[in-house]
N, C-alpha and C positions, 0 to 999 in steps of 0.2 A: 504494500500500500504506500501511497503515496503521501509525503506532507502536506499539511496543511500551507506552508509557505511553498512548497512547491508545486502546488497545485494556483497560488495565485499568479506566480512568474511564470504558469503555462498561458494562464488565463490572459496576464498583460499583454506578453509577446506573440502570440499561438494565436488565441484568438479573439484581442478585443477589434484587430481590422475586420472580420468578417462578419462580428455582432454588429458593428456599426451599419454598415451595408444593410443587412438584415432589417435593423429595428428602425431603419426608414421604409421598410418594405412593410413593415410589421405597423406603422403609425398608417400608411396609407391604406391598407388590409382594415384596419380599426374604422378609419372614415369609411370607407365603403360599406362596409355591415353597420355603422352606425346608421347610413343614408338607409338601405334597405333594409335595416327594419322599423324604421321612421315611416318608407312609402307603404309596407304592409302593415301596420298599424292605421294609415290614414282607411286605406283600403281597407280594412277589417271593419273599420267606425262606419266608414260610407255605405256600409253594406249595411251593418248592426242600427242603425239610426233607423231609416224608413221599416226595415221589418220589426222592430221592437215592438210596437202597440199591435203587431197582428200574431204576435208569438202567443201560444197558450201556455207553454213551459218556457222557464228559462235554462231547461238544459241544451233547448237551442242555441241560448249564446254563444254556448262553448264550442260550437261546430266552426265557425270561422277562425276562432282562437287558435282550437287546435291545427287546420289547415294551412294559416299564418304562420304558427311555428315550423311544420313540418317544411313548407316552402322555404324559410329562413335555414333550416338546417343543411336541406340540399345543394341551397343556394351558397353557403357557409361552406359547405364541406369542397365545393369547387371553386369558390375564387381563393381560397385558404391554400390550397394543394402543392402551386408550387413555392409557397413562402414555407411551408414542410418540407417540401422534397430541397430547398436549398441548405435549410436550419441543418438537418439529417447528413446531407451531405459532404458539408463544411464546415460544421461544428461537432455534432455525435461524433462521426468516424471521428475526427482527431483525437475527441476525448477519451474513446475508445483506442485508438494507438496510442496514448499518454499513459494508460492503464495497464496496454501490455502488446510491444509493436508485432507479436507473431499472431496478435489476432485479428481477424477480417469480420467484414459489417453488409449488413444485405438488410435494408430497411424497409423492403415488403417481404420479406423471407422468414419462414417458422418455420419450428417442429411440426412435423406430420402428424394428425390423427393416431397412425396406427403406432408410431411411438411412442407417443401419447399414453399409449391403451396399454401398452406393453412394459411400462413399468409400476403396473396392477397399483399404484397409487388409489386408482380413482375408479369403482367398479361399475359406474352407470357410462356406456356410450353417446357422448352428445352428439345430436343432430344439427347442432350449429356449432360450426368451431371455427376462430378466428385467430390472427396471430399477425406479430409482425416486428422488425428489426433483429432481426436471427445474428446471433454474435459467433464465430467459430472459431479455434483456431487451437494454440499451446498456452498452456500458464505452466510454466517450466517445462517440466517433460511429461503432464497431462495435458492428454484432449480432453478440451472442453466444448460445450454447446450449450447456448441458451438462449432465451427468445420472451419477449412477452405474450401469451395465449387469454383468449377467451372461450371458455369452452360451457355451453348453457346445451341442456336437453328441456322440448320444447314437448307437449303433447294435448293433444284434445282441440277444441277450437271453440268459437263464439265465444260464449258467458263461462263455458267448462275449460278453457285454455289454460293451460299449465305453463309457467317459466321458471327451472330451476335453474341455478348458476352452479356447474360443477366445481368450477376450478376460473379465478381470476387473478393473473398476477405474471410472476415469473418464474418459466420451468427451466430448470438446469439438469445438464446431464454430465458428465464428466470417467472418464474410462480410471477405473478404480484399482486396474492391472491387477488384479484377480478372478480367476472365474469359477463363477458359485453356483451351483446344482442344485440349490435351492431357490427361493423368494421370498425375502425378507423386507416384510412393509411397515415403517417406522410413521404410527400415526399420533396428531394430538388425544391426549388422550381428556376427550370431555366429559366422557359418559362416567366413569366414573367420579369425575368429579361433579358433577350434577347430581347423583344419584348414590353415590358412594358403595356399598357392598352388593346392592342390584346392577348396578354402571359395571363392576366388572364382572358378576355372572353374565350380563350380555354380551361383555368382551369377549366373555371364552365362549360364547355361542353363534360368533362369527364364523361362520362356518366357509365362507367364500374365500376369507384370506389365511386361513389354515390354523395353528392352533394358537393361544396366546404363549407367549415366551415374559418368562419372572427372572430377571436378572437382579442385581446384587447392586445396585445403585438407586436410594429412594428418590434423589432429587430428578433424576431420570426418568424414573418411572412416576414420577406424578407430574409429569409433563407431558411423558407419550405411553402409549402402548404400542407392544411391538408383537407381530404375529409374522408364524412363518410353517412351512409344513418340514423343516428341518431344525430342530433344539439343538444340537450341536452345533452346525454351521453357524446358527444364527449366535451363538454367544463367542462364539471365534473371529465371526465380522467387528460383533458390540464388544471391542474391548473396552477396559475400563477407560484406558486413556478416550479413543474416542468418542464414550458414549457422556464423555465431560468435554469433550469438545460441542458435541452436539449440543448437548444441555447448555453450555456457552454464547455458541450460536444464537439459541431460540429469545437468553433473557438478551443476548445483546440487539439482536433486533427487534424486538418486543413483538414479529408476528408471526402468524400462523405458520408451521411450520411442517411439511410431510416427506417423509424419505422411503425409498426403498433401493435394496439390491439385490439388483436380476438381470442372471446373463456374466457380463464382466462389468458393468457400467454403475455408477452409482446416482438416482434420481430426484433431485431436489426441488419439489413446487414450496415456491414463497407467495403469499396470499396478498392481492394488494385490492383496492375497493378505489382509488384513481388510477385514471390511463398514464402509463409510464413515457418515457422519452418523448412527448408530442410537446411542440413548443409552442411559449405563452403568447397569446393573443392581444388577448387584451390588460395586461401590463407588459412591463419592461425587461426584455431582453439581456440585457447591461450591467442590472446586479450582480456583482459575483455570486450573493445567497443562490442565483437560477442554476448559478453551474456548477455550486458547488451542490445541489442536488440532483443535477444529472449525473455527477462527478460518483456522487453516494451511491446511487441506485446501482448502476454499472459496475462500482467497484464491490458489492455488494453480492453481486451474481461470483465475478472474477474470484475477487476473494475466499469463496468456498473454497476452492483450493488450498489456501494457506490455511483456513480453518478448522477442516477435516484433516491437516497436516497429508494430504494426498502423492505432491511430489516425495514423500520419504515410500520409495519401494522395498517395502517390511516382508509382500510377499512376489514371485513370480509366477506369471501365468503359468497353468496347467497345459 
């Protein structure tokens, strides 16, 4: 990880010329969606005025409303696009080679679905999956991969429509140079704490992710529960050092936190509830605080590496 002072001398030199450029791109972007949603606002009124006294409900008002928005948003999401595609491409990637120069950046690029599916993190299939700014490359001498995903399963329709949100945030994957014959899925563990001695009878009644595993670390395990259809393997993964690394990890980022290893790879979704890397609109470009939390998120993914202590190769491939 990088200094905090070294992180502003990248900021000065790297890239306060291309913020500039930018956050005049970015002030004229602001007037424009300032004017258009000024004209569909008058537009909404011009309409709402003569039909009001013929309305018998007023859940009609909201019918222009919501049409005005959805207008504004589509309108928003393309004259925005490429004051994005510039931000992404001349500020992320550098920040992104400032963090670590053997990794590369693809800012409509994600983890695949069936990846996705494949490190049994997450046992419901979404029917809507999205993603975007795919990070790849070496953090030492691990491969790494990570990407921001949205991944929502959708069902039913009209008044019966369902929207659940599997997984929102950031998924990491990273080659763990070990390969495991089992599948070992490291979750928050809520239920029990919700529910206390019933919360872990339903742990152990999980029958999709195989059986629970009781290791020998309490702050650990009253953070996650971990299940796997191999006991041995899985407490020879969780050693004690890493499963205090882990535990490390979860208070040092205060969030949600789910792992598993399977295959050779080791999988890390981070939970987040805003859209990561998309740049600010409507304020200022310029503060350092804006980069220095792009700075965070990014280095955040990268840094699992150092966290999991993963460049120390303790084991070799089978």
């Amino acid at each position: 990880m990088k200094t905090e002072e070294e992180l502003y001398e990248f900021y000065q030199k790297e890239l306060m010329g291309g913020l500039k450029a930018l956050e005049a791109e970015r002030r004229k972007l602001k007037g424009k969606l300032f004017i258009l949603g000024v004209v569909i606002a008058i537009a909404a009124a011009v309409f709402l005025v003569p039909m009001a006294g013929r309305m018998h409900s007023p859940v009609f008002i909201f019918v222009p409303l919501i049409i005005g928005i959805v207008i504004f948003g589509i309108a928003a999401h393309f004259l925005s696009a490429d004051y994005k595609f510039w931000f992404k491409s001349t500020i992320l990637e550098k920040i992104i080679k400032f963090i670590g120069p053997d990794l590369s950046y693809n800012a409509s690029g994600f983890i695949d679905k069936s990846t996705f599916m494949m490190s049994r993190i997450f046992t419901t299939t979404p029917n809507i999956y999205k993603g975007d700014d795919l990070v790849w490359g070496k953090v030492g001498a691990t491969q790494i991969k990570f990407c921001e995903l949205n991944a929502v399963h959708e069902s039913g329709s009209g008044k019966d429509r369902q929207r659940v949100t599997i997984f929102k945030g950031l998924f990491f994957i990273a080659d763990f140079n070990k390969h495991f014959t089992s599948r070992t899925i490291v979750l928050p563990d809520t239920a029990e704490k919700l529910f206390g001695w019933l919360g872990q009878k339903l742990q152990e009644m999980n029958i999709f992710r195989g059986d629970i595993v009781k290791l020998d670390d309490p702050d650990f395990e009253n953070m996650f529960a971990v299940y796997s259809d191999d006991q041995i393997e899985a407490r020879y993964i969780l050693s004690p050092s890493l499963m205090q690394r882990i535990s490390e990890f979860r208070k040092r980022t205060g969030r949600t936190v789910y792992m598993s290893f399977v295959g050779s790879n080791v999988y890390v979704a981070i939970s987040f509830e805003r859209d990561l890397f998309e740049p600010k609109i409507f304020s200022t470009i310029l503060d350092f605080d804006v980069i220095r939390e792009y700075y965070g998120d990014l280095a955040l993914a990268a840094g699992i590496v150092e966290d999991l202590n993963l460049n120390t190769r303790i084991w070799s491939k089978e």
